[in-house]
N, C-alpha and C positions, 0 to 999 in steps of 0.2 A: 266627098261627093263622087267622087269616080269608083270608088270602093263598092260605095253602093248600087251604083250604076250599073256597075260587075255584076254585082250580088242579083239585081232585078233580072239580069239581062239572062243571065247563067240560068237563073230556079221557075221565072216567070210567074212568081207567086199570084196568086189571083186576093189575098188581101194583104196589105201593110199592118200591122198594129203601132202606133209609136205611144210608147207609156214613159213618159216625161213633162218638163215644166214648160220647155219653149223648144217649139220643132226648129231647128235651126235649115239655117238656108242651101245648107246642100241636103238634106233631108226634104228640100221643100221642090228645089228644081228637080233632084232627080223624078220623085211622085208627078209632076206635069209633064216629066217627059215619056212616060209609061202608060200609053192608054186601055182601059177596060178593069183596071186595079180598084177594087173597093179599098179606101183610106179611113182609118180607127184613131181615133185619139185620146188616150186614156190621160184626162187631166187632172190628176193625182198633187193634193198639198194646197193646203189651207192660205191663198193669195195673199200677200200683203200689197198694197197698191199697184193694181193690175196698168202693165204700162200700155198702151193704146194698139200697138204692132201686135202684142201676143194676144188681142181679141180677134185683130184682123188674121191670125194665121188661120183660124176656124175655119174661114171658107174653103181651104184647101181639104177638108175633110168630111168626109160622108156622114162618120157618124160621131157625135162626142160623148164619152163616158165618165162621168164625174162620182168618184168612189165619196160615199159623206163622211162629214168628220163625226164621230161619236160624241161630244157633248155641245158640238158648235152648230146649230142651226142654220139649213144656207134654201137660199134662195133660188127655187129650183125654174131653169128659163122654157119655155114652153114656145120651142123653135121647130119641132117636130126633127129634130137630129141630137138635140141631148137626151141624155139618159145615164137617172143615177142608181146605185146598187150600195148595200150597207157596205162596212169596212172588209174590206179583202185580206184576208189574212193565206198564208201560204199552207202551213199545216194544221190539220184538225188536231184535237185535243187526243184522240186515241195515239197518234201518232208520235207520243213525248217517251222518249228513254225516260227509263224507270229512276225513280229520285234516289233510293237507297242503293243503288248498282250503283249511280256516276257516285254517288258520295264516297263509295265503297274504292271503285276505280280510282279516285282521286286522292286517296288516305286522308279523307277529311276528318277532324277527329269529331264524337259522339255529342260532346257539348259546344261546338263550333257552327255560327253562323255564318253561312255559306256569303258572301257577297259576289252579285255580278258586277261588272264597269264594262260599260259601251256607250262612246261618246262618239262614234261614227268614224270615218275614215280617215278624217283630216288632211284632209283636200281643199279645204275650205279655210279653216281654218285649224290654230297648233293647237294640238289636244294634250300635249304633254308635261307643259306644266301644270294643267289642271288635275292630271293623272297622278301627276307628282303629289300635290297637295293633297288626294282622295288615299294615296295609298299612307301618308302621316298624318292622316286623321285616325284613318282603320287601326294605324298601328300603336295606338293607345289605347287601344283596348286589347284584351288574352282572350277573348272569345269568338277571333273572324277569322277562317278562311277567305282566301279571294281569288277569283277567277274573274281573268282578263280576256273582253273579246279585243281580237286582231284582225279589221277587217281585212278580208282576201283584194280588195282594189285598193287598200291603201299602204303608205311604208310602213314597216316595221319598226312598231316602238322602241324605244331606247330604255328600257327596264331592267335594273341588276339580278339575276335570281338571290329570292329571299324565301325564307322557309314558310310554308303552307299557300304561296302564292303559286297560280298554273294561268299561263297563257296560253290559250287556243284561235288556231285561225282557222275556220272552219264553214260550211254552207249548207243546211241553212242552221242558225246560231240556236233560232228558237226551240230546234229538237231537247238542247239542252234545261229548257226552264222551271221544268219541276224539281230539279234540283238545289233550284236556290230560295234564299227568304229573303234576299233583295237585290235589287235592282238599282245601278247609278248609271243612270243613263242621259244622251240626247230627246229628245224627240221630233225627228223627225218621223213622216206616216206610218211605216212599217214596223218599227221594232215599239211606236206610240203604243198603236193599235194591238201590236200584240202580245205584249209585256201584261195588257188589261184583260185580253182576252184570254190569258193562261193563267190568271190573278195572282201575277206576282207583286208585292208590295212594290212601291220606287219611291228612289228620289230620282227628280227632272233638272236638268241642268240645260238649259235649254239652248243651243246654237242661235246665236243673233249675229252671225254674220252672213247667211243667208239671203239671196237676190230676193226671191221670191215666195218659199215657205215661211211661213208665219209659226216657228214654231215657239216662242215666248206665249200666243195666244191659247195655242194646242194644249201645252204645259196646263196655263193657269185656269184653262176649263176644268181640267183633270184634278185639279188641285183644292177648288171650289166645289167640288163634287166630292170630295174626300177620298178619292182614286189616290191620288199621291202629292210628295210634297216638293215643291217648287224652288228652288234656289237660283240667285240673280251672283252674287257678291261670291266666289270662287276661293275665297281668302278659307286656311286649313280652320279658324274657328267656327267658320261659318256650316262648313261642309260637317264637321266633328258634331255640331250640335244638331245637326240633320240628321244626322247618322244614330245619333242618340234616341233621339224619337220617330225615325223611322223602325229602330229596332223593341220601342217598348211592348209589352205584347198588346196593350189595349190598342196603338196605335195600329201595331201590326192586324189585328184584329179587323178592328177598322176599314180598313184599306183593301183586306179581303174579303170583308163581306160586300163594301160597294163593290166592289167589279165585279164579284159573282153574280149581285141581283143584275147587271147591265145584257148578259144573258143576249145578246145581240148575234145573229147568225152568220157565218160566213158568206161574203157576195162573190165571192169567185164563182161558186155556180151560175148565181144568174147571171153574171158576164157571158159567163159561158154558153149558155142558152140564146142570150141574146143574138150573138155574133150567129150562132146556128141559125137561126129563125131568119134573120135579115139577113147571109149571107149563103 
């Protein structure tokens, strides 16, 4: 609170954005002590039982922008302060390092399928034995490279170097994704959204320790859609036999043709626009 306090008192910004799940309370006093501030609230992530407190934060905010989920239908409120935009994704599609360079950069070899893993920060909850389990599935087979994302705000995994395996920590991860033919991933909004909108295959592993992101539901939209496949049960057979039909070609096939028909636009501009027009 005092931090920010700082921060308002120093720059005198004339609007706030907070893009998060719940404005917490020094977030919330400093904005009522700062008069003439336009307040932005980007409420990003598919609710799971919305608690009573984080509808009441709303009034503290001018305008609210609710980014949609891509296969979940939501219920759009007509308060004359909300306003939603398709999935916001960070980089456009022109902007992906080229797939035969990173393969090239990475000595991947020529019959090797590339695997990504990103199962988020783990902040939340311990990503590492499940990491553990994903990398003795892969390694029963002679045909996978793998690269490990590292998120930059969480700790440093605990991974022995093993041959054709590369860990990167890096920002932002998705410049990388034309590089790979899958994906082991979380889902949460961002790397969801964008993993589809760069059609890379996946499997979803869904974080269910989560306060308030629903992402088990996100997952099994995507999954029902034939977007990707879904796993609950973390056990190395289960992940091994994922892995197996994530990598068949029909499968892979499959999986790339639904996301490419989904053909859905980036909303970052019209946030963009938005904030312009009313600000």
């Amino acid at each position: 609170q005092e931090h920010l306090r700082m921060i308002i008192k120093l720059h005198q910004p004339n609007l706030l954005f907070f893009d998060g799940v719940y404005p917490y309370a020094g977030l919330i006093t400093s904005m009522r002590e700062t008069k003439g501030m336009k307040k932005v609230w980007m409420r990003r992530g598919l609710g799971k039982k919305v608690r009573p407190e984080v509808d009441k934060k709303e009034k503290e905010f001018d305008m609210i922008i609710v980014p949609k989920e891509l296969f979940i239908p939501q219920e759009e409120q007509k308060t004359g302060k909300h306003y939603y935009s398709d999935p916001i994704i960070y980089l456009e599609k022109s902007e992906l390092l080229n797939r035969e360079s990173l393969r090239k950069k990475w000595k991947v070899p020529e019959n090797h399928k590339l695997v990504f893993i990103s199962l988020g920060a783990g902040n939340i909850n311990d990503i590492n034995p499940t990491i553990s389990n994903i990398l003795t599935a892969l390694r029963k087979r002679k045909d996978i490279s793998i690269v490990i994302s590292e998120s930059i705000i969480g700790k440093k995994l605990q991974i022995p170097e093993q041959e054709n395996l590369i860990i990167i920590r890096d920002y932002p991860i998705s410049s990388y994704y034309n590089a790979f033919d899958l994906a082991i991933t979380a889902s949460g909004y961002n790397s969801f959204h964008e993993l589809l909108f760069f059609n890379v295959p996946a499997i979803i592993i869904p974080n269910q320790m989560t306060s308030q992101d629903d992402q088990v539901a996100r997952a099994l939209s995507a999954e029902k859609a034939g977007a990707a496949i879904v796993i609950k049960n973390e056990s190395v057979l289960e992940i091994e036999r994922a892995i197996n039909m994530a990598l068949a070609p029909q499968r892979q096939l499959l999986m790339k043709n639904t996301t490419q028909k989904l053909m859905y636009k980036n909303g970052a501009d019209d946030v963009a626009n938005l904030l312009k027009i009313f600000f």
